[in-house]
C-alpha positions in Angstrom: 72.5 121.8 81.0 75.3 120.7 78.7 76.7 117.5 78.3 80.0 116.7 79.2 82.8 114.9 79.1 83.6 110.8 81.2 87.0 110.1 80.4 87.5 106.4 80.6 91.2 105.8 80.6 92.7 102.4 80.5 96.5 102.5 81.1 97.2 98.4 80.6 100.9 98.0 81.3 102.5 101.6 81.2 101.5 105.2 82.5 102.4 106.6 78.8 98.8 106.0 77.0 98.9 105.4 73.7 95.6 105.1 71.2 94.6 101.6 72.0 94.5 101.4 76.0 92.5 104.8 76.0 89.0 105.3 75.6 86.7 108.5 76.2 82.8 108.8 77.1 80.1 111.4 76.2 77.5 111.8 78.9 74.5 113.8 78.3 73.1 115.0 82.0 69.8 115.4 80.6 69.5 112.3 79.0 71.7 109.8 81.1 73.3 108.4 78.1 76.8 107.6 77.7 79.0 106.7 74.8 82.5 105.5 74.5 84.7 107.3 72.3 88.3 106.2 70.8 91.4 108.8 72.0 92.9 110.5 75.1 91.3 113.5 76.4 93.5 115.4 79.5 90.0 116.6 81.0 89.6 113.4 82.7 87.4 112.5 85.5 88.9 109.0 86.2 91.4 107.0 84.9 92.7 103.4 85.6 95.7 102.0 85.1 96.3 98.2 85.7 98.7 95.2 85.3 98.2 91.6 85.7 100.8 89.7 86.9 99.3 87.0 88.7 101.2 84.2 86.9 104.5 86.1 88.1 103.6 87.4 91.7 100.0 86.1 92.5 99.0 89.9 92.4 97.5 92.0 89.5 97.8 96.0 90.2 95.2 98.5 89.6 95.6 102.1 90.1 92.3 104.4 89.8 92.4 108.5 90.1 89.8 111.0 90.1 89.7 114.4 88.7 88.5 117.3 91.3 87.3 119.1 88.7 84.1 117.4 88.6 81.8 116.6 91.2 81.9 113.8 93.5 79.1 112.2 92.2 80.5 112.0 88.3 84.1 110.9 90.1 82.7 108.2 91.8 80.4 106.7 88.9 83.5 107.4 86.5 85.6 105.6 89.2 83.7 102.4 89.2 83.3 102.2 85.0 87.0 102.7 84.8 87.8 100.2 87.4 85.3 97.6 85.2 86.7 98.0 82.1 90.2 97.0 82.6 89.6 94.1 85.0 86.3 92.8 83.7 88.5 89.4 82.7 88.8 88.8 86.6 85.6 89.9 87.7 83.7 87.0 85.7 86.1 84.4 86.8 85.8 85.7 90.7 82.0 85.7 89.8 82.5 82.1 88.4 84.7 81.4 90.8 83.3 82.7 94.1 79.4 83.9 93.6 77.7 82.3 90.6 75.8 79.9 93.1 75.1 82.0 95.7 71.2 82.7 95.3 71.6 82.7 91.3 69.7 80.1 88.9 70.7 76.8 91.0 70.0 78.4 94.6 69.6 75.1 97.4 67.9 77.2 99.7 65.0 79.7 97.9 63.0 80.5 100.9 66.1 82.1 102.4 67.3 83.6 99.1 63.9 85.7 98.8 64.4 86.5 102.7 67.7 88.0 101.9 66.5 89.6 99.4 64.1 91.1 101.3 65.9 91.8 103.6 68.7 93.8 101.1 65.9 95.8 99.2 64.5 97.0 102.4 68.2 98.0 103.6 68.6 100.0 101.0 65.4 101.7 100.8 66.0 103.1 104.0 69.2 104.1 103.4 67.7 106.1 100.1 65.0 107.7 102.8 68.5 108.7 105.2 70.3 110.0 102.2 67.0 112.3 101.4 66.8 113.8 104.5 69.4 115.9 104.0 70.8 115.1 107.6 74.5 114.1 108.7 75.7 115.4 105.1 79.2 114.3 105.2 78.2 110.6 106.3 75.4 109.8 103.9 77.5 111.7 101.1 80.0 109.0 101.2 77.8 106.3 101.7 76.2 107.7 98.3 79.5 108.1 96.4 80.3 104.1 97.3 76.8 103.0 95.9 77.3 105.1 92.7 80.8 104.0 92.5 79.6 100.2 93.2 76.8 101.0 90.3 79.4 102.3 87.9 81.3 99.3 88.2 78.2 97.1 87.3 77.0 99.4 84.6 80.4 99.8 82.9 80.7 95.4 82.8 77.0 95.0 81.6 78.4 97.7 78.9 75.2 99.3 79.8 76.9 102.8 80.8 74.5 105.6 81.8 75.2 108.1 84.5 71.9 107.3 86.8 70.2 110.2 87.8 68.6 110.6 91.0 68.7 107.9 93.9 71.2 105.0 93.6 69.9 101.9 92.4 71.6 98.1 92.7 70.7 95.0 91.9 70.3 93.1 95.2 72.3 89.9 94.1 74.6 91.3 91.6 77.8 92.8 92.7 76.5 93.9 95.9 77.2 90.3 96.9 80.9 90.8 96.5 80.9 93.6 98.7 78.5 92.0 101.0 80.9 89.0 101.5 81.8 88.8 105.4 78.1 90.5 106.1 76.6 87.5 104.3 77.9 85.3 106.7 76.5 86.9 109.7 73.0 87.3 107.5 72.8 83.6 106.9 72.7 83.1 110.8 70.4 85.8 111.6 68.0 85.1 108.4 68.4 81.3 109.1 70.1 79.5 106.3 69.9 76.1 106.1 73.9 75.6 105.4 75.5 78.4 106.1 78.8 79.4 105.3 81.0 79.9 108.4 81.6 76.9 110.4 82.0 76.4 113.9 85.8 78.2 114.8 86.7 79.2 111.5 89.0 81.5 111.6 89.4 84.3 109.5 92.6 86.5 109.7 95.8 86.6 111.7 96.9 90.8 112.2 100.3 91.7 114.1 101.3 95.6 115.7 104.6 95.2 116.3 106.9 98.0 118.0 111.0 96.8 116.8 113.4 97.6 120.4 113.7 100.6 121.4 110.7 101.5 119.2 112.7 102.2 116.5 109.9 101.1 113.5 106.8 100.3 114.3 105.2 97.0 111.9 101.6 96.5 111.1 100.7 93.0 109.4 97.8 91.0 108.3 96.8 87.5 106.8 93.7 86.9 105.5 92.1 83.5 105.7 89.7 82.4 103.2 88.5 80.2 101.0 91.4 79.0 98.1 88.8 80.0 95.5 88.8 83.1 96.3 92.6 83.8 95.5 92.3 86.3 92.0 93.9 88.8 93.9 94.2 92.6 93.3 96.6 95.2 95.3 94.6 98.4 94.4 95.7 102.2 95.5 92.4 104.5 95.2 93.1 108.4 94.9 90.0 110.2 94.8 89.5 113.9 94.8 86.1 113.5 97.1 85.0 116.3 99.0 83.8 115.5 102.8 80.2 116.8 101.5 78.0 117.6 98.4 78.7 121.3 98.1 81.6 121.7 100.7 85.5 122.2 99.3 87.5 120.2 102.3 89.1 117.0 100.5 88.2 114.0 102.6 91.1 112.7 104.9 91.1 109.2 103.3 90.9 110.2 99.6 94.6 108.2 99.2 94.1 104.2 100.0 96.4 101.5 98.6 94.6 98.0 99.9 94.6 94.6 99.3 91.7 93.1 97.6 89.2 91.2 94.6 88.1 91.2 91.4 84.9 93.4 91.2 85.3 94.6 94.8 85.1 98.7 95.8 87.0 97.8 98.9 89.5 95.6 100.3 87.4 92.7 102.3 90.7 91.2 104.0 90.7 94.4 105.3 93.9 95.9 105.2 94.1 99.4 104.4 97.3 102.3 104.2 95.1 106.0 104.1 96.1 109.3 103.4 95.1 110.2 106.9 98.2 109.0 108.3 95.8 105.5 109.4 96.4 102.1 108.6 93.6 100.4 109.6 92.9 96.2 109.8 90.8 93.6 111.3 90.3 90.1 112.0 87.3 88.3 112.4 85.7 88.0 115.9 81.9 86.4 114.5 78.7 85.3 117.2 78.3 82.6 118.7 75.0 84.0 120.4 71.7 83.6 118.5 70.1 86.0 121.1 71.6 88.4 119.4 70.4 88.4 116.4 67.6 90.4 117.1 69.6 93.4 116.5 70.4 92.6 112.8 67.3 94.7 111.1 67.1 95.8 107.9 65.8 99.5 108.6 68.4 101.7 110.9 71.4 99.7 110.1 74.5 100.3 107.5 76.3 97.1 106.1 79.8 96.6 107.2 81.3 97.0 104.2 79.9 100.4 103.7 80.4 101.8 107.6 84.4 100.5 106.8 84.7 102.9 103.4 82.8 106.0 105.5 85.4 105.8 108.2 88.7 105.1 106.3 87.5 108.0 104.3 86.2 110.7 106.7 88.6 110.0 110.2 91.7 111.5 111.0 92.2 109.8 114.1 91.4 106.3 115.6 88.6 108.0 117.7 86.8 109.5 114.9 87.6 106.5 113.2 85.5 104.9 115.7 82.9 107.2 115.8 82.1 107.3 112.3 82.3 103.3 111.9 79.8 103.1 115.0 77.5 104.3 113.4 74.4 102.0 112.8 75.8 99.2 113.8 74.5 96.2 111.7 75.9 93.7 113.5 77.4 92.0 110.3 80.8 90.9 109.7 81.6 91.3 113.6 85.5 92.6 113.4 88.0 93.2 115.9 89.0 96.5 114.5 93.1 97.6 114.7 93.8 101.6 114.1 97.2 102.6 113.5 97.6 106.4 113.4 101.2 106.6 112.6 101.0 110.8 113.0 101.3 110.0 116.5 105.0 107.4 116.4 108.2 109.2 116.0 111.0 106.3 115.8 112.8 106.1 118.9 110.2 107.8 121.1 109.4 105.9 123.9 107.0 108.0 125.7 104.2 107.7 123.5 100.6 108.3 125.6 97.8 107.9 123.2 96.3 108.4 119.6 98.5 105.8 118.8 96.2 102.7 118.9 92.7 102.5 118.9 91.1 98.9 119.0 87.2 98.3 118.0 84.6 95.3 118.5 81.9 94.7 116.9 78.8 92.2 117.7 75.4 92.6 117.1 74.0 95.2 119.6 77.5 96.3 120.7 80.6 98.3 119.9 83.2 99.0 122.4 86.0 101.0 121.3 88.7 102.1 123.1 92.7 103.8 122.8 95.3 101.0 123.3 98.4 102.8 123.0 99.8 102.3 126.5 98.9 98.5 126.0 100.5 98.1 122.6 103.9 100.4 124.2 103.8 98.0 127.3 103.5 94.5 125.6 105.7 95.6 122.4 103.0 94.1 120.4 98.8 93.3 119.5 98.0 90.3 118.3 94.8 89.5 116.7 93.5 86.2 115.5 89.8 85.9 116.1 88.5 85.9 120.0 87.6 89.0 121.4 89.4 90.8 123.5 87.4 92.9 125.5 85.7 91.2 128.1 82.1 92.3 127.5 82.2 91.5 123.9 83.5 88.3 124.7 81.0 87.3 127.1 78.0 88.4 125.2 79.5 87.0 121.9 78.9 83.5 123.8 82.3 82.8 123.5 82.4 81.3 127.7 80.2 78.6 126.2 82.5 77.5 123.3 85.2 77.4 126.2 82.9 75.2 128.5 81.9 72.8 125.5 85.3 72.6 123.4 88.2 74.1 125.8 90.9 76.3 125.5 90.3 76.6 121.8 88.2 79.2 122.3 89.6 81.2 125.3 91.4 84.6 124.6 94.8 83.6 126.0 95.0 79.8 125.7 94.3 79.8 122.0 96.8 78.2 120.0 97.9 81.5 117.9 97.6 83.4 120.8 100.4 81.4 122.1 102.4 81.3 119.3 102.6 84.8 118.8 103.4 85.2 122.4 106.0 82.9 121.8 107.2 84.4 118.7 107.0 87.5 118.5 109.8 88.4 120.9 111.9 86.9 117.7 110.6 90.1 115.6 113.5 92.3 115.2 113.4 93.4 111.6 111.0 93.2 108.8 112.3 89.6 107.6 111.3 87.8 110.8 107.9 89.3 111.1 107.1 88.2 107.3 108.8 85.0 108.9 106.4 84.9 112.0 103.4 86.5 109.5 104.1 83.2 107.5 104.6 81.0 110.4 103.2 77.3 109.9 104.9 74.3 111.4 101.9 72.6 112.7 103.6 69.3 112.4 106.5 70.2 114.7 105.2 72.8 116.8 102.9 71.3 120.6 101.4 74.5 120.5 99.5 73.5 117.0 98.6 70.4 119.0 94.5 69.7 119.4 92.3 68.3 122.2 89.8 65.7 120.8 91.9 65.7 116.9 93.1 63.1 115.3 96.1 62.9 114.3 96.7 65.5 117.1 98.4 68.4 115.3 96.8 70.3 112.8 97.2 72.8 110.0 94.6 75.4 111.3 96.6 76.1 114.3 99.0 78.7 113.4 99.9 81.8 112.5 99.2 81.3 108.5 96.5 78.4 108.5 96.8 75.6 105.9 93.6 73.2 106.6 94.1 71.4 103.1 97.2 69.5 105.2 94.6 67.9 107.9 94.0 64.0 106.4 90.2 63.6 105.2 89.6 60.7 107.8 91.1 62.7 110.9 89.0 62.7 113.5 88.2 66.8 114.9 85.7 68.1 117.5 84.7 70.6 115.6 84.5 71.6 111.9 87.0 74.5 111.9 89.8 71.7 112.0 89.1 69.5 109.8 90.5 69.3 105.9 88.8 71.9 104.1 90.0 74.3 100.8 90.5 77.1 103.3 93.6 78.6 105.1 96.2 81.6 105.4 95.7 83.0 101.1 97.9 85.8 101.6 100.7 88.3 103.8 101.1 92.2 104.3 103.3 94.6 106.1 103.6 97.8 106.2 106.1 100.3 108.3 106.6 103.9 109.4 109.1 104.0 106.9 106.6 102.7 103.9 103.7 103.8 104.7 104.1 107.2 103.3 104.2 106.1 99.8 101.4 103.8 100.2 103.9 101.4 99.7 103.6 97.5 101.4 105.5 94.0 101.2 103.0 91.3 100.0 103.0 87.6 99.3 100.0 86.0 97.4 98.9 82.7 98.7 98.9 80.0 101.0 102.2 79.9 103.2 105.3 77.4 101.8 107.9 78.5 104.0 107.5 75.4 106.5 105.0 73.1 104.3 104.9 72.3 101.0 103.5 74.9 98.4 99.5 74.4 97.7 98.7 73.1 94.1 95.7 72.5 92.7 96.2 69.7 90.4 97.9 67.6 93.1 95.3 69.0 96.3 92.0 67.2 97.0 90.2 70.5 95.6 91.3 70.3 92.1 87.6 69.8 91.4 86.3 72.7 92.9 86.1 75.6 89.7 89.4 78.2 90.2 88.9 79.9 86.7 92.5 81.8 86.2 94.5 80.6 88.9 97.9 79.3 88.5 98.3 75.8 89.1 100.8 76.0 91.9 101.6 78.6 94.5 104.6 79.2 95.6 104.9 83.1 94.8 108.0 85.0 96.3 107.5 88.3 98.5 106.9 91.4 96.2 107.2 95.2 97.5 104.6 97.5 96.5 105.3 100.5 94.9 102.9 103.2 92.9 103.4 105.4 90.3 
């Protein structure tokens, strides 16, 4: 077989290449050996094109783009490299930053280090034997492109390029961990870490539908919640010419995705995602509180999150297939509340909307329930999301009617402090300034719905729409650690509309909320220890609007 052409192209600040952002690759299919070659070839398989402008907006940009003139396999390894070699900058300080730690040369806990990876070798073993089998083509196809993708990635920053031949390979704590992020939580639990990450009540995500009066737009929002280290940010738009299996023609429904997300990451993590498919798809997370359920987090017959998330963004057309495909080997890792938006099914101004519309998904170990919201979301005029489960039986096996007994209202699904303040609020939403407004919302000081049982000084930062725990004193007195000061709150804003959507386009503001509290800074914060390689200093970044191309 003859070798062929990888086209690496790196597009640094404009779409017209010129000789110095552009570089090619040989790759022999017998051998498996690449080399990088000066010049711009048209014949590409992938090309990225990428801007940082962190220091300006918060936000760098990456664009990546497939050829279909190859096969999936070559797009997806080519798609990875590409995606390497223009951010490779960011994705050693996110390393640094974020993962450099985390079971490397200085791990605190080894016994569970070697039980994870265990536990990650064996999970991808069997995922090799599934791929093999040559069963359910169209899911283990994808699964397979993401892997070789993911591998590209890490070949292509080792500058160790070869396309591998045969079955996937990773290395278990390499950049696998970066996808693995909100798994690894739910692993330290079930593998029994001795600190694990995720506190009691820490909440992870605030997500608004919101239909305007008379229905007239229809807004979808998210904030993630995270650590401040974590904030190297990336808006990234995917276009890859995939086909829905190995020797089939049918483009996959998802092959478009503009997402937020992180250095050295194949998929957004927040999640927040605009697809081709006519979807816009987000969560928040909902966690476990119940160690008997841990039993159902096995190695063998399960899929990671993070991969069952790219499978159904890519393959579903609908918020039931969306479901389907997502419920698949359920690993019972990073437990979401799932929103699907199918904006094929909202016509501004329609009011008599039945179904298809809105699909909402829950996730605990042993347990998906999944069902069509629509008449819900038309008869409320809104879904809020903000980390309890909604549906009773996930709730009650999640062992969230023991957090309520122990620690209150906190923990119920209606009494919670956001769930409030959205129900408050949101009847304020009447145009795409006051939901970034309400997206944004922290006036924990002033507001008796951020108020606390049991804290010290009563009101605190965690309570509200856009967190900001760094404002709690260090000598407050909280029931529980989710309330205490800690380098963690609200680290970002997005909204999308029927009328943006289209164009993949999105309003986004990078960083912790300033609108009703001062701006976070390192230098003046109690964290300006803690390493945050390429930040900016201070963050007080206005509201940008995405476009592509």
């Amino acid at each position: 077989m003859d070798s062929y052409t990888l086209l690496l192209c790196v597009l640094t600040s404009s779409w017209v290449p010129t000789i110095a952002d552009v570089h090619s690759a040989v790759i022999n299919s017998q051998t498996g050996k690449l080399s990088l070659l000066p010049g711009f070839q048209t014949d590409f398989v992938a090309w990225a094109n990428f801007t940082d402008d962190i220091k300006n907006t918060g936000w760098a940009y990456l664009e990546v783009r497939t050829s279909d003139r190859y096969n999936d396999s070559l797009q997806a390894y080519a798609a990875g490299a590409v995606e390497a070699a223009v951010t490779s900058q960011l994705i050693y300080k996110h390393w640094m930053n974020t993962m450099v730690d985390y079971c490397g040369p200085f791990k605190y806990d080894i016994t569970y280090c070697q039980r994870l990876r265990d536990y990650i070798i064996a999970n991808l073993q069997w995922m090799e034997q599934q791929m093999a089998k040559g069963e359910d083509l169209e899911y283990w196809h994808q699964i397979r492109l993401a892997m070789l993708q993911l591998r590209g990635l890490e070949d292509s920053y080792n500058d160790q390029m070869a396309f591998p031949p045969g079955q996937f390979s990773v290395n278990p704590f390499g950049f696998l961990l970066f996808q693995m992020g909100g798994d690894l939580e739910d692993l330290e639990a079930a593998l029994n870490k001795t600190a694990q990450s995720r506190m009691l009540g820490s909440g992870s995500c605030s997500a608004l539908v919101k239909l305007l009066p008379g229905n007239k737009e229809l807004l979808v929002s998210h904030d993630t919640w995270n650590s401040y280290q974590s904030m190297l940010r990336i808006m990234k738009k995917y276009s890859f010419a995939y086909r829905t299996s190995p020797k089939g023609d049918s483009p996959i429904p998802g092959g478009i995705q503009a997402f937020s997300s992180y250095p050295g990451s194949i998929f957004s993590g927040d999640d927040f995602y605009i697809l081709s498919s006519g979807l816009v798809t987000m969560e928040t997370t909902i966690g476990n509180s119940n160690p008997a359920l841990w039993k159902f987090v096995t190695p063998k017959g399960t899929v990671m999150e993070w991969l069952r998330n790219i499978v159904a963004n890519r393959l579903a057309e609908s918020g039931e297939q969306w479901a389907a495909h997502f419920s698949k080997y359920n690993s019972g890792t990073y437990n979401n509340q799932w929103m699907i938006v199918d904006y094929k099914h909202f016509t501004p101004g329609k009011t008599d909307i039945e179904d298809q519309l809105f699909t909402v998904l829950e996730q605990i170990p042993g347990l998906i329930v999944a069902k069509d919201k629509t008449k819900e979301l038309l008869q409320k005029g809104y879904w809020a999301s903000y980390n309890i489960p909604y549906y009773e039986d996930v709730f009650n096996a999640s062992g969230c009617p023991e957090l309520v007994q122990k620690y209150g209202d906190w923990f119920s699904f209606d009494k919670n402090p956001r769930a409030q303040i959205f129900h408050r609020n949101q009847s304020l939403v009447t145009d795409i300034d006051s939901m970034v407004r309400l997206m944004r919302y922290n006036n924990f000081k002033e507001d008796p719905l951020s108020k606390c049982q049991g804290c010290d000084p009563p009101n605190n930062g965690e309570n509200s729409i856009s967190a900001r725990s760094d404002l709690n004193p260090a000598n407050g007195t909280y029931p529980f650690g989710a309330l205490r000061q800690r380098s963690h709150g609200g680290t970002d804003m997005k909204l999308t509309s029927y009328a943006m959507y289209r164009e993949y386009q999105l309003l986004a503001v990078s960083g912790p909320t300033w609108d009703q509290v001062p701006a976070f800074q390192w230098s003046t914060s109690p964290y300006s220890g803690l390493l945050h390689m390429g930040h900016p200093d201070r963050w007080a970044f206005p509201i940008v609007a995405v476009h592509w191309g």
